[in-house]
N, C-alpha and C positions, 0 to 999 in steps of 0.2 A: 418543549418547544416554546419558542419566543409568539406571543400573540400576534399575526402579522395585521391584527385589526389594524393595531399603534400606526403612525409615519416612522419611516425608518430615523429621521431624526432625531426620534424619542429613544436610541437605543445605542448605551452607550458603548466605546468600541472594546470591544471582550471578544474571547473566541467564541463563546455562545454564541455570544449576536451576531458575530463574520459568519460563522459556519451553519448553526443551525437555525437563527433566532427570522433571518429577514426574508426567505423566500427572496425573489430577483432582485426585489425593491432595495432589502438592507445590505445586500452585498455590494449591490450595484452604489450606493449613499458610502458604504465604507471603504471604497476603494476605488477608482478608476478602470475600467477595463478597455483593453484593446479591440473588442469580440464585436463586431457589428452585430446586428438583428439582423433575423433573416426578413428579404424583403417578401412579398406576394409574391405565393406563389411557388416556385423554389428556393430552398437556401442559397443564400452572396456567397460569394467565395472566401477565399482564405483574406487577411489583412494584404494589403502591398508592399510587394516585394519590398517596396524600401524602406517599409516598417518591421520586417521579421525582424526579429534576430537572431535568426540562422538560417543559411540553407544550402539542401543537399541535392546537387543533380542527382544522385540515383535515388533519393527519396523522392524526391519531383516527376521521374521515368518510372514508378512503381505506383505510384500514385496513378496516372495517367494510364499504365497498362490493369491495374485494378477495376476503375471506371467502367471502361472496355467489360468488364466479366459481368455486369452489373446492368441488368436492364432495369430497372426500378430508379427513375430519374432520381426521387427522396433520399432514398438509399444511397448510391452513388454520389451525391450530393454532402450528403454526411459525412461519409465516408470522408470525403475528398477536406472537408474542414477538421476532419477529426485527430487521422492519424498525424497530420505533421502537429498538431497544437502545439506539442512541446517544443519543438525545435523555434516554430514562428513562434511564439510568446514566451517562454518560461524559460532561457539559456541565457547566459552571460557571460561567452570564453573569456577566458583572458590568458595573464601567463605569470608566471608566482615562480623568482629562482629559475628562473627559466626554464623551465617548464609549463606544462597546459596547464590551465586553472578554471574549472567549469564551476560557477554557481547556476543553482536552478529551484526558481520560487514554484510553489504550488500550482500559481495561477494568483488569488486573488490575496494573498499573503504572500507579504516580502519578508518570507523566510526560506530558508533548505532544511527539510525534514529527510532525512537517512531514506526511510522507507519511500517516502514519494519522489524522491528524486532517482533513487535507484528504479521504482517503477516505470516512470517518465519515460527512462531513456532505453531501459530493458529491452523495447519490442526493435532499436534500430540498430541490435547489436549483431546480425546478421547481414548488415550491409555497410560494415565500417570496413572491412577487405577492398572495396568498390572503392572506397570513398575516403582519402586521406584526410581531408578537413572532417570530417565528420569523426571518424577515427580521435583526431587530435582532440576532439571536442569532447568523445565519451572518455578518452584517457584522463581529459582534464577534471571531469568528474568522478572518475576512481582516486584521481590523487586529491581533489578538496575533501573525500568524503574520509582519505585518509587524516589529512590533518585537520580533520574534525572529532575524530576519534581519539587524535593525539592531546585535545582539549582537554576532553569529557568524555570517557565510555557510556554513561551513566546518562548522558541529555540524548534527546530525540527531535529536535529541533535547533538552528546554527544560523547567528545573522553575519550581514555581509564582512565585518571585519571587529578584529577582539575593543573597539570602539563605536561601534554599534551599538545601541541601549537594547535589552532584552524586548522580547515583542511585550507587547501594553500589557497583558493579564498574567506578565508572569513576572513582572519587576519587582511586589513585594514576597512572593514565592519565598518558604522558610525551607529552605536548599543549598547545598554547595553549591551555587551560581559562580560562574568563572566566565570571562571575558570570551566574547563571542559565541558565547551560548544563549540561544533565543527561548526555549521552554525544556526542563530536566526533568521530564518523568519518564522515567525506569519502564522500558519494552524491548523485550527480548530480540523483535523481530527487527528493530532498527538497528540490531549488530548480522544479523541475519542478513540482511537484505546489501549490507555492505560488503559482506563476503560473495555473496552471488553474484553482485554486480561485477566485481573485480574477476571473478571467475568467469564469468561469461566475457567479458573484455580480452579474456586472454586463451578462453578455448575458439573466438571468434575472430581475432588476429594474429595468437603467435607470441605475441611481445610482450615483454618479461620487463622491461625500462618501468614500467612504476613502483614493480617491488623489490626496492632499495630498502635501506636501512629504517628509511622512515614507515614503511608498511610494514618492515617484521617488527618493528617495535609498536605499530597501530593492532596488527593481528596477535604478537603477544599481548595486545591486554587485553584484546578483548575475550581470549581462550581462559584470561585470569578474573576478567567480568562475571562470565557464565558460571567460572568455579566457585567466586565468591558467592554469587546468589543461589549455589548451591543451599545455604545458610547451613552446610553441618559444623559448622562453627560459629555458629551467631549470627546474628542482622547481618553482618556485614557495615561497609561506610554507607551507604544509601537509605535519605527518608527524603522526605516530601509533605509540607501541609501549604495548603493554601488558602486563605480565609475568602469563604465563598457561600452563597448560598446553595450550591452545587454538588449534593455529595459525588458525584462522580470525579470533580476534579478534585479532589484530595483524600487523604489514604488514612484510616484508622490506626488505631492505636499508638499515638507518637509518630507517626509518619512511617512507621515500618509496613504497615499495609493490615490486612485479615490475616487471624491465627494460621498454621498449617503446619502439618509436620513437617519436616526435610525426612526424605526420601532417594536423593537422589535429583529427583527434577530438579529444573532451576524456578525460582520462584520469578515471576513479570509483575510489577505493581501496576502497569496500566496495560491495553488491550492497544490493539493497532488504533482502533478509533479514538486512542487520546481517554478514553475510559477506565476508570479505574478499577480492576478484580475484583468481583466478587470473593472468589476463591484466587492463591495467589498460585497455584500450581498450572496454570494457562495450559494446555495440550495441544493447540495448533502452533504454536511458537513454539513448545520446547520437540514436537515434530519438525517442523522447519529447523530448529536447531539442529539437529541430529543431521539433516541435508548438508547443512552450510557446514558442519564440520565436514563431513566427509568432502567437500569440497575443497574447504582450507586445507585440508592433510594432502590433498592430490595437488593441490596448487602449489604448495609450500615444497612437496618432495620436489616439483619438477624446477625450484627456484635453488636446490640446495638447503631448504630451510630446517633440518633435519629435526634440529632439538625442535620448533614449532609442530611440526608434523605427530612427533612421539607425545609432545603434547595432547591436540586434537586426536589423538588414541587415547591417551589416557581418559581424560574426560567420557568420549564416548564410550570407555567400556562399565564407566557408572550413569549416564544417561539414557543409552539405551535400553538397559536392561529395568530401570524404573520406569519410563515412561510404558514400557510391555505392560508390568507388573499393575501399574496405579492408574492409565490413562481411560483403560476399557471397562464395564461396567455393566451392567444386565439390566436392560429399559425395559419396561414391564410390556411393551406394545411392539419394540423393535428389535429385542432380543439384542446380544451382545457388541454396541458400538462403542465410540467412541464419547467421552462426556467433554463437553467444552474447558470446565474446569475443575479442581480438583483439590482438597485439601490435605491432603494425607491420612486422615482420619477415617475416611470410608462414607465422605460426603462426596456427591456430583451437581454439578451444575447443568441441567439438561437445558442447552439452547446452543444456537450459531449466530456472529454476527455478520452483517455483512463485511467488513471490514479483513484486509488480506493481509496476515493469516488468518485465515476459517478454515474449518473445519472442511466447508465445501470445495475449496481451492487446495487440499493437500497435493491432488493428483499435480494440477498444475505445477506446485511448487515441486515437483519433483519427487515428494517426502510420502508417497506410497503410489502400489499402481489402480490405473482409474477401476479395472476389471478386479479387483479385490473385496473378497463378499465383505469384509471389514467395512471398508469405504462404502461400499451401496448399501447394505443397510444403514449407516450412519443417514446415506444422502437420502432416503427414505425417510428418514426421522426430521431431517432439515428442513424437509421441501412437506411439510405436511404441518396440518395446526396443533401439533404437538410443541412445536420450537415456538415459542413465543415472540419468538420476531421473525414470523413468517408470514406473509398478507397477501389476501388474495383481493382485487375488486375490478371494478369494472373496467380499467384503464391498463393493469397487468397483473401478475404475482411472482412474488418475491421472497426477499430477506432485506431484512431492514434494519436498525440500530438503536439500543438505547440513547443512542449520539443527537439522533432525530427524533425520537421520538415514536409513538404507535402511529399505523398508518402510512406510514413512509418507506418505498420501497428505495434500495437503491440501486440503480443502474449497473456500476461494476458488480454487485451476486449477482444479476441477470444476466453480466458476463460473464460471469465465473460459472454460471450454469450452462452456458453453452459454450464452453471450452474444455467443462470436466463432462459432457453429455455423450453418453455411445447411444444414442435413439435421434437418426435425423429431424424426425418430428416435432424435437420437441427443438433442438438447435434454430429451424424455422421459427418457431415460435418464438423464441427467446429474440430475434434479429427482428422481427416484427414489431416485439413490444417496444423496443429502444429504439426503433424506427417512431414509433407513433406517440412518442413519451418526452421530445426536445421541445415541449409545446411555442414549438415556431421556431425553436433559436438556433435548428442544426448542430447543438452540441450535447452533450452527457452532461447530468447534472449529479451530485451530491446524490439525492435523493429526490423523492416526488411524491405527490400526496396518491394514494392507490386508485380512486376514484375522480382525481382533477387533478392532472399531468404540468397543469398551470401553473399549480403549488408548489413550489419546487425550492433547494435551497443550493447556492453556490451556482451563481451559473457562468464562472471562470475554475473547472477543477481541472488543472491538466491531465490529471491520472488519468481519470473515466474518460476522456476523449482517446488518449494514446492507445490505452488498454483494448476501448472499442474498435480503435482501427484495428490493431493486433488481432481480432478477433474476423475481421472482415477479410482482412490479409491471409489469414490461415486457411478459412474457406476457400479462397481463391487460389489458395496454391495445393490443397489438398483435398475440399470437397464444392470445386465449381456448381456441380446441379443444382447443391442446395440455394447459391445467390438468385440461380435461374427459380427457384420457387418461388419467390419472396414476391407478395400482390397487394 
């Protein structure tokens, strides 16, 4: 953690100091935000209208009939600024070849990260049948996210055009750096989250118009990504060093990462949180993995895409069977769960972070079911002071992040614990604490200190606003009593 004693304009502009270093202060000095403060009393509303940059009549009518389920003025309040965030702040249609062209920044970085733009837009993928502009707007997103892919498999970050300068902290990065690439650290989950989102786009509309030639050549590489970091044939093209005080952003040995045997799994050099692996055999990605293929193979058959298809089989019938074999492990307290990560040798890394994929968020992801004694013990081990980035204090409890630091919980595992949660009680709680944890500002933050909600860092994440809506929205269409609980 960045000492927030400092003035933020003692700190200079890095991703450290955007993301984790400045609590409200340094984010707010390093970037402009559109996000008013909430005034006395209840949270303001969303920006004006003629400031979004998007918007959706049927997300406006969902919004409006949610409220309604919602006696908890706070709550409803929240709510009402949270779910559309992404669409009011973090979109930028346009049309590229004629066609939709969706870019979409974090929030408070003007970049497109794979995973968080697919996030972003994930929870509005149920209402783009309703909704043609909106429709055109997530297509436009499935197709930038393709020729982003067509760049670089290999980056996890993409600025606005191949003459864009990479973002600040990654311009002297010792990497295959290629045009229009903004930061190129190796994570499984950002080819993962590309194929979901396209997936969902097309079991939520129907339409097949984005996967042309340019998509089965973005989806063959990336089934050729996974195979290469397989590493049963060596490193592979991919290393990474970055000269940093920071061992998290840069990766041992020559840039190839920590030792590990190949097995089968795919090896991830960084963690969703932009952190680098302990261990390089990562288990909640190459579980997501195993999802997202089976998705590309379903997507791909129904496109004609046959040789892709037999592809995403082959793979999966050496990934799933390593990740059985090497992912599970005998915790002396929790008896047989899942280890975070893994080296082939017969090492485990016992923790979860917050950051999606986790280990806690499988269910979500699809990539096991929530009622599977696997899963619950694992979320036993999570949610207990055994995982090292778990915090309990006076303001909530959580999962938190090497990213931020000890003490710091973050808001989406609070979500992710009440979306993967079969105990209403504890669902209540979870909506509580993120109710009582935007310390004023009606929105989700990165993270928060466990005992002063004041602390906090990022307070522009579009994720953690959308995700929360999705979370409120869920309630409301399948467990209304519980909003009615909420005091």
């Amino acid at each position: 953690m960045t000492d927030s004693s400092h003035p933020a304009s003692a700190f200079p502009f890095t991703r450290r100091s955007l993301l984790q270093g400045g609590l409200a202060a340094s984010v707010a000095a390093a970037l402009p935000s559109p996000l008013a403060a909430f005034p006395a009393g209840l949270p303001g509303g969303r920006p004006a209208p003629s400031d979004r940059k998007f918007t959706s009549p049927v997300i406006n009518a969902v919004i409006a009939r949610v409220k309604k389920q919602i006696p908890d003025p706070m709550l409803a309040a929240i709510f009402e600024r949270c779910f559309p965030n992404t669409l009011d702040t973090t979109v930028f249609p346009g049309t590229r070849d004629g066609h939709p062209d969706t870019f979409v920044i974090t929030g408070d970085i003007d970049a497109m990260w794979q995973r968080d733009s697919s996030a972003q837009v994930h929870p509005y993928l149920p209402f783009a049948k309703q909704d043609p502009g909106l429709a055109r707007l997530l297509q436009g997103v499935v197709r930038r996210q393709i020729q982003n892919i067509l760049i670089d498999p290999y980056a996890n970050a993409f600025v606005r055009s191949p003459s864009s300068p990479p973002l600040p902290w990654a311009v002297h990065d010792h990497t295959g750096m290629k045009p229009g690439v903004g930061e190129r650290k190796w994570e499984i989950d950002s080819l993962c989250y590309t194929i979901r989102l396209a997936y969902g786009y097309w079991r939520a509309t129907g339409d097949t118009s984005p996967f042309d030639t340019h998509w089965r050549s973005a989806a063959h590489s990336i089934v050729r990504t996974f195979a290469e970091q397989q590493r049963l044939s060596g490193h592979g093209p991919y290393s990474f060093l970055r000269l940093t005080t920071n061992p998290l952003d840069t990766l041992l040995l020559n840039g190839y990462g920590n030792a590990a045997r190949p097995n089968g799994m795919i090896f991830s050099m960084f963690r969703p949180s932009d952190d680098r692996c302990t261990y390089p055999l990562f288990v909640p990605a190459n579980l997501f993995a195993i999802r997202a293929l089976t998705q590309l193979q379903e997507l791909a058959a129904a496109v004609s895409a046959h040789n892709l298809a037999n592809e995403c089989e082959a793979l999966l019938r050496t990934v799933r069977p390593a990740v059985q074999q090497h992912a599970v492990a005998h915790h002396p307290t929790f008896g047989e769960i899942w280890a975070y990560e893994v080296d082939g040798y017969g090492n485990h890394h016992w923790m979860d972070d917050a950051n999606v994929p986790s280990l806690l968020s499988l269910p979500y992801l699809g990539a096991c079911d929530v009622r599977d004694p696997l899963y619950q013990r694992t979320r036993k081990f999570i949610l207990s002071k055994a995982n090292p980035w778990f915090f309990e204090g006076s303001a909530a409890s959580g999962v938190g992040s090497p990213h931020t630091g000890l003490g710091y919980i973050w808001p989406i595992a609070i979500i992710m614990r009440a979306l993967t949660s079969i105990d209403d009680g504890e669902i209540v709680r979870c909506v509580q604490w993120l109710r009582d944890t935007t310390a004023n500002t009606g929105f989700m933050h990165e993270s928060f200190e466990e005992n002063h909600p004041a602390k906090f860092t990022r307070s522009w994440f579009a994720w953690a606003n959308t995700l929360f809506g999705e979370l409120i929205l869920r309630l409301a269409n399948h467990k209304p009593a519980l909003l009615r609980q909420i005091s």
